[in-house]
N, C-alpha and C positions, 0 to 999 in steps of 0.2 A: 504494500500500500504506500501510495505519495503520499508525505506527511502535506498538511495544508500548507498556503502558503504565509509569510509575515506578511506580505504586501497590504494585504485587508486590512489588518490590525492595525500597522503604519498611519494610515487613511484615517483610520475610527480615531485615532492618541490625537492626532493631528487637528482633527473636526471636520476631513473632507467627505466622511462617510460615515453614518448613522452608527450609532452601537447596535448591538442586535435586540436589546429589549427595548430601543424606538422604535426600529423596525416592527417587532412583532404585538408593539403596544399601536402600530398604526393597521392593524389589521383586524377588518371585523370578521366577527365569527356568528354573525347576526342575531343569537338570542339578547337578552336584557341581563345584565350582571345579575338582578333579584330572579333572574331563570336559570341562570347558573347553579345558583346556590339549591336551588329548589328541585334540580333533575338528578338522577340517577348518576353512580360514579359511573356508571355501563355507557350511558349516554355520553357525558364532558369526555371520555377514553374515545367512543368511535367519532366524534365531532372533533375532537382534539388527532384524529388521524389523519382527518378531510382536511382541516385547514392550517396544520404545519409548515408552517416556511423554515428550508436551513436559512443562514446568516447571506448565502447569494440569491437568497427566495424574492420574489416580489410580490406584493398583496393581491389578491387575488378579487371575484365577486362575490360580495357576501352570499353567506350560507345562510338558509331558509330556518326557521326557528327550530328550537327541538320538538321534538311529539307534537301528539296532533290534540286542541285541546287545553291546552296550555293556561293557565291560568295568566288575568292581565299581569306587568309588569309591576311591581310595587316602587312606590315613592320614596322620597325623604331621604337621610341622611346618608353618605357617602355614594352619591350617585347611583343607586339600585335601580335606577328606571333607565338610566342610557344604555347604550346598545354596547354590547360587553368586546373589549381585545382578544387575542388570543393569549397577551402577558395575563389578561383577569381567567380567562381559562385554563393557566398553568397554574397560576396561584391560587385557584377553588381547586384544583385537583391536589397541590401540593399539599394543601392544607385536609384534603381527604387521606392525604398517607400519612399523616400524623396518628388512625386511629382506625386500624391496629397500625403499629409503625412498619412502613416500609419502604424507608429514606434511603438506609443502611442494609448490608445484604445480611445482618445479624437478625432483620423481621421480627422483633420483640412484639411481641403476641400484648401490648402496651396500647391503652389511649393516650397520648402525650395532651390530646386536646382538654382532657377530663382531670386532668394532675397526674396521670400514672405517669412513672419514669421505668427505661431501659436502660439498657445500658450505656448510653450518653447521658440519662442524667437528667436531662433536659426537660423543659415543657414545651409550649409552643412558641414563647418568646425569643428574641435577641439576649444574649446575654455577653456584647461588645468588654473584652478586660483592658483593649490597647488598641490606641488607633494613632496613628501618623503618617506624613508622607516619608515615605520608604526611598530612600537610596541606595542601598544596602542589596537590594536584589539584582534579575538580570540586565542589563546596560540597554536590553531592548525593553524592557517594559518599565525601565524610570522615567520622573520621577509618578511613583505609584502611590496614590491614596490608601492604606493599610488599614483591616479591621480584625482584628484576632477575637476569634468568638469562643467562649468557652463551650466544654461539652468535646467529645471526641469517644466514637466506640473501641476506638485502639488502645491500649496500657502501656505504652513499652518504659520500659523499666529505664533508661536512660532520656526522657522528657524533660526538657529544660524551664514545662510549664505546666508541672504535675500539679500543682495546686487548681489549676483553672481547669483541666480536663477532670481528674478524680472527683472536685467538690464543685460543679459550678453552680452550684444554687450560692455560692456564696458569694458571687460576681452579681450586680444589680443587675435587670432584662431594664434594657431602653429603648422605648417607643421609635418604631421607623420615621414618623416624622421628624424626629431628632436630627436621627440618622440621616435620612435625606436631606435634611439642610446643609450636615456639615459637608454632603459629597459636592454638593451643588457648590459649596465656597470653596471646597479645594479644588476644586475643577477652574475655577474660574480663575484660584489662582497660578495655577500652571500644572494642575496633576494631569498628567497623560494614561493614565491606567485606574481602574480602583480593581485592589485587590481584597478578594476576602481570605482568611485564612484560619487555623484553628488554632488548636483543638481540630476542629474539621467543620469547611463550611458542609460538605455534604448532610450533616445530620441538624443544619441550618437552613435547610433550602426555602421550604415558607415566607422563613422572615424576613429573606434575604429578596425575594421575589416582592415583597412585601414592600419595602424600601425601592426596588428599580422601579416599582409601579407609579413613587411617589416625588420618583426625580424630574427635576426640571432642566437639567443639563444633556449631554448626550456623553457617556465617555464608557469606555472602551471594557467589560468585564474579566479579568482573571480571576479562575477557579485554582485557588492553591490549596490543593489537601491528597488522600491517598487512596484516591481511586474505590471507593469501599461503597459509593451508592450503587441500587438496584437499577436493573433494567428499566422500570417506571420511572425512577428519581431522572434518570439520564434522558431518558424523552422528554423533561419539562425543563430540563438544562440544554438540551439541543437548539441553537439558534439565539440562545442569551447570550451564552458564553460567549466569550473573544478570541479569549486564549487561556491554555492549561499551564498552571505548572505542576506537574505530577510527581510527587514522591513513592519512587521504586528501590528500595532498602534492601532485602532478602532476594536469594535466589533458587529457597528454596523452602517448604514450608515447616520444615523444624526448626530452623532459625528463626522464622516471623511468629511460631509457637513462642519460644524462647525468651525473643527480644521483646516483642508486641502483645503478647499474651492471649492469643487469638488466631482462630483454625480457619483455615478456607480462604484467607485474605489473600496469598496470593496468587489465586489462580481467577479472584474475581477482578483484581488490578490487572491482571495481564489483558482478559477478555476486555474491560472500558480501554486502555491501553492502544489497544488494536482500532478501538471504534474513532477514538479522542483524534486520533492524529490525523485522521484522512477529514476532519471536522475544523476543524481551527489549528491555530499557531499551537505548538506544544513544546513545553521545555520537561526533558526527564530529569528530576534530579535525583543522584545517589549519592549518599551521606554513607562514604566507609567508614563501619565498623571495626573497631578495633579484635584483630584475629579471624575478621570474616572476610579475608583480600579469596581465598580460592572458593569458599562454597554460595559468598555472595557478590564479592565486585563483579570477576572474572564472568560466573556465567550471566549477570542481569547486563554486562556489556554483551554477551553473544549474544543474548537473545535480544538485545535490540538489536543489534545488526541483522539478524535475522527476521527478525518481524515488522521493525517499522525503519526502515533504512530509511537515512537522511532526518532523522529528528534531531533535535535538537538537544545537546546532552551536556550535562553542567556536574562535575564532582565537584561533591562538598568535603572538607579537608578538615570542618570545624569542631569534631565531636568531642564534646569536655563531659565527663562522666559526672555527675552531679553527686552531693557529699554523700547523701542520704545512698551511694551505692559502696563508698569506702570499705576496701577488703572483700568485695564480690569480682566475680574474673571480667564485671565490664568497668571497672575503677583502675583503667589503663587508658594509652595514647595511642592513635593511629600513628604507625612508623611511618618517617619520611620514604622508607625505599619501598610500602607499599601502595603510597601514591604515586611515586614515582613509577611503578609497573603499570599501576592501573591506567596513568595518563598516557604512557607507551603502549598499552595492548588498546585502546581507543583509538591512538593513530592510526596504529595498525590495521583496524578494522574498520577507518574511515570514515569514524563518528566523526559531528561535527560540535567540536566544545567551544569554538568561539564565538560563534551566533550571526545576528546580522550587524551590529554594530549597536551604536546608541542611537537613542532618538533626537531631532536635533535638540540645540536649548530651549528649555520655558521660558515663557514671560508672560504666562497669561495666556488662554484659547481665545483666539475671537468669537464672537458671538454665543459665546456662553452666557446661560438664560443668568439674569439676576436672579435671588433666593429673598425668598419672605423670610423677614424674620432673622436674628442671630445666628450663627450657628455656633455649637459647639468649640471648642478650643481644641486645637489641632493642629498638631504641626511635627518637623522633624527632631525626633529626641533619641539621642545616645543611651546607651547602657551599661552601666558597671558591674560585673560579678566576677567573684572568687574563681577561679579552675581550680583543677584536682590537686595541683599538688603547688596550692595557694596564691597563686602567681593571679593579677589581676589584670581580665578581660575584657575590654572595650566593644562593647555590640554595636553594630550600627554606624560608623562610622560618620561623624559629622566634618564638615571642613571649617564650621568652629574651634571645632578641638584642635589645630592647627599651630597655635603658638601655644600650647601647652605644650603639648608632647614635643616642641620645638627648647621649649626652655627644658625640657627634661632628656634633650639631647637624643632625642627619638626619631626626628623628623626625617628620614630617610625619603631620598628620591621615589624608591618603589613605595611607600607607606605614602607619600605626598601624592603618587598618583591614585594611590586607594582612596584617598578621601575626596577624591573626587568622583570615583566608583561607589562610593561605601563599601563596608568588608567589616573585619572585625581585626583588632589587636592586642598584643600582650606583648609585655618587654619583652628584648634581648636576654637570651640566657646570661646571668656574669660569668666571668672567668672562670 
C-alpha cells in the first residue's frame, strides 16, 4: 500500500484546504440533528455508509430522511431542528459507542454514558491534564496545538504519565466549548496542526468530535495514540483525521503483554496500521526499549518495510524508566550502539526517518475565524524531571531556555539547533 501523501496536510496547516471535519461538517446527510438522536444505531450505521466522504471526498446530494414516518423535527436549544452534518452523525454515533463501550478493541461490556467505567477509566467527558503549542514533535506537523487527555486502556509499566492514565477521575472533564475556544486562539495565533494525545485520544473520541463540531477555525487534525480503537471507532475517524502519529512499540505480543499489560494489542495496531496509511499523512513512531533492540526494534522495522513501505518513521531514543520502577529489569538505558543498529538496519531497508521537512514559519493563519469569548491560557511550556539515575531532564525544548543553558555552558551548536526543533535535554556526562 502507498502511504498517503503530506501534500494534503501541507495545504490544511497552511489554510489552502479545508481540514477534514469542515469538510465533513459541510455535508448534509439530510435528517434533522433531533432525528439523529431519535433513530436507531442500525439506521445512523447504514446512513452513515451512504454518505461518507474520505478527506478527497466532495459533498454530495443530500440524502432523503431516515424511515418512513418520522416524527416532526424538534426545536430549541442546541440546534435540534437544522438539518444535521455528517460530523453530527459521527458524533451521535460516537456517543452511541460509549454504551456498551466500543471505542477500544478491549469492548468493556461498560455504559460510560450512565457512570460505569472500563478500563480507561473514563466517562463520557474530556478530561484535558496538558495542553500547549508543541514544538517538541515532528518538524512536519509544528508548530502543533497539544491536548493530552487522561484515560488510556494501555498500563505499560514505564508511563511517564501514570498518574493521569491509572486515576483520571482525578484530572477535572472541561467542557468543549472551553476547549474550542482555546483551538480557535491558537490557530489564529500560528498553530498549524492541533494535536490530541493521551493517555489515548482513541478512548476520547466523543469529546473530541464534540469540540471539532464546535470550532470556528479550520486547522489540520492529528491523531496521536496506539492504534487500539475498533473497526466502528475508525469509521467515524475516517475523513476527520489529517494525519497519524502512530505508536508501534512491540514486535511481538509477549512483550506488549509485559511492557503494556495487555493481550491482542498488537495485532489490532498492525491491522489500523495497514488501513491509516493508505488514509492520511502517517508518522510510525518507535520508542526502543531498553533490551528489546532484536525481539522488538528489529522486527517492527521489517514489518514496516514490509507492509506499509514508504511511511514515514521516527525513533524515539528518549526512554527514562520512571523511579516508581527502580530495581525492576526496565530501570535501565537504551544503549547508544542499539540505536545506533536500529538507525542503520532503517537505512538499510529504506525507511524514510527524515520526513518532509518543516512547515514554513508562523505568524499567524490568515483568515482564521475570530473566537467568542476568552480562551483558555495556553501556550508553549518546558519541562523538568528527574531521570533514573538522577540526572535532570528538560522536556520540550523551549528557545527561551537558550541563555540559561548558555550560562550553564550547555549551549552546544547541535543542542542550539534542537531548540529550534524542540527535543529534550540532560547535561553532559562529567568527567
Amino acid at each position: 500500500m502507498r502511504p498517503h501523501s503530506y501534500e494534503r496536510f501541507r495545504r490544511k496547516a497552511l489554510g489552502e484546504e479545508p481540514a477534514g471535519y469542515v469538510r465533513a461538517r459541510s455535508v448534509a446527510v439530510g435528517p434533522t440533528v433531533a432525528e439523529l438522536t431519535d433513530a436507531s444505531e442500525e439506521e445512523l450505521w447504514a446512513l452513515h455508509r451512504r454518505r461518507s466522504v474520505s478527506g478527497a471526498g466532495s459533498p454530495g446530494p443530500e440524502e432523503a430522511p431516515l424511515g418512513e414516518g418520522r416524527a416532526p423535527a424538534r426545536g430549541g436549544a442546541g440546534g435540534e431542528a437544522r438539518g444535521a452534518s455528517l460530523l453530527d452523525l459521527k458524533l451521535e454515533l460516537a456517543r452511541r459507542l460509549l454504551g456498551p463501550c466500543r471505542l477500544c478493541f478491549l469492548r468493556c461490556p461498560v455504559d460510560r454514558r450512565a457512570g460505569e467505567r472500563g478500563a480507561c477509566g473514563l466517562g463520557p467527558g474530556l478530561r484535558p491534564y496538558q495542553d500547549f503549542v508543541h514544538l517538541g514533535e515532528e518538524l512536519e506537523l509544528i508548530p502543533t496545538h497539544a491536548f493530552y487527555l487522561a484515560g488510556c486502556s494501555y498500563r505499560c509499566v514505564y508511563c511517564s504519565d501514570w498518574a493521569q492514565v491509572a486515576r483520571p477521575g482525578e484530572v477535572g472533564e472541561v467542557p468543549a466549548e472551553v476547549l474550542a475556544r482555546s483551538v480557535d486562539a491558537r490557530r489564529r495565533e500560528g498553530a498549524r496542526s492541533l494535536s490530541w494525545v493521551g493517555g489515548s485520544p482513541d478512548v476520547n473520541l466523543p469529546g473530541i468530535l464534540e469540540v471539532l463540531a464546535l470550532l470556528r477555525c479550520s486547522v489540520p487534525v492529528v491523531w496521536n495514540g496506539n492504534l487500539s480503537n475498533t473497526e466502528e471507532a475508525h469509521e467515524l475517524l475516517s475523513g476527520v483525521v489529517d494525519a497519524w502519529v502512530a505508536d508501534l512499540k512491540y514486535g511481538c505480543e509477549e512483550c506488549s503483554r509485559s511492557g503494556s499489560g495487555i493481550a491482542g494489542a498488537l495485532a489490532v495496531a498492525r491491522r489500523n496500521l495497514r488501513r491509516i496509511a493508505g488514509e492520511a499523512y502517517t508518522v510510525v513512531r518507535h520508542l526502543l526499549l531498553p533490551g528489546h533492540l532484536e525481539c522488538c526494534t528489529l522486527p517492527v522495522l521489517d514489518w514496516l518495510r514490509e507492509e506499509v513501505p514508504g511511511v514515514r518513521v521516527n525513533l524515539l531514543d528518549q526512554y527514562q524508566a520512571p523511579g516508581r520502577l527502580r530495581g525492576s529489569p526496565w530501570d535501565r538505558a537504551v544503549v547508544a550502539a542499539d540505536l545506533a543498529r536500529a538507525r542503520s538496519h532503517a537505512e538499510d531497508l529504506g525507511l524514510d526517518l527524515a520526513g518532509p521537512g518543516p512547515l514554513p514559519p508562523s505568524g499567524g493563519v490568515a483568515g482564521a475565524a475570530e473566537s467568542a469569548g476568552a480562551a483558555p491560557a495556553a501556550g508553549f511550556s518546558s519541562a523538568l524531571r528527574l531521570g533514573s539515575s538522577g540526572e535532570v531532564v528538560v522536556e520540550n525544548l523551549s528557545p527561551e531556555l537558550a541563555p540559561l543553558l548558555e550560562a550553564l555552558g550547555e549551549l552546544t551548536p547541535e543542542l542550539r539547533a534542537r531548540l529550534r526543533a524542540g527535543g529534550a535535554w540532560r547535561p553532559a556526562p562529567g568527567p
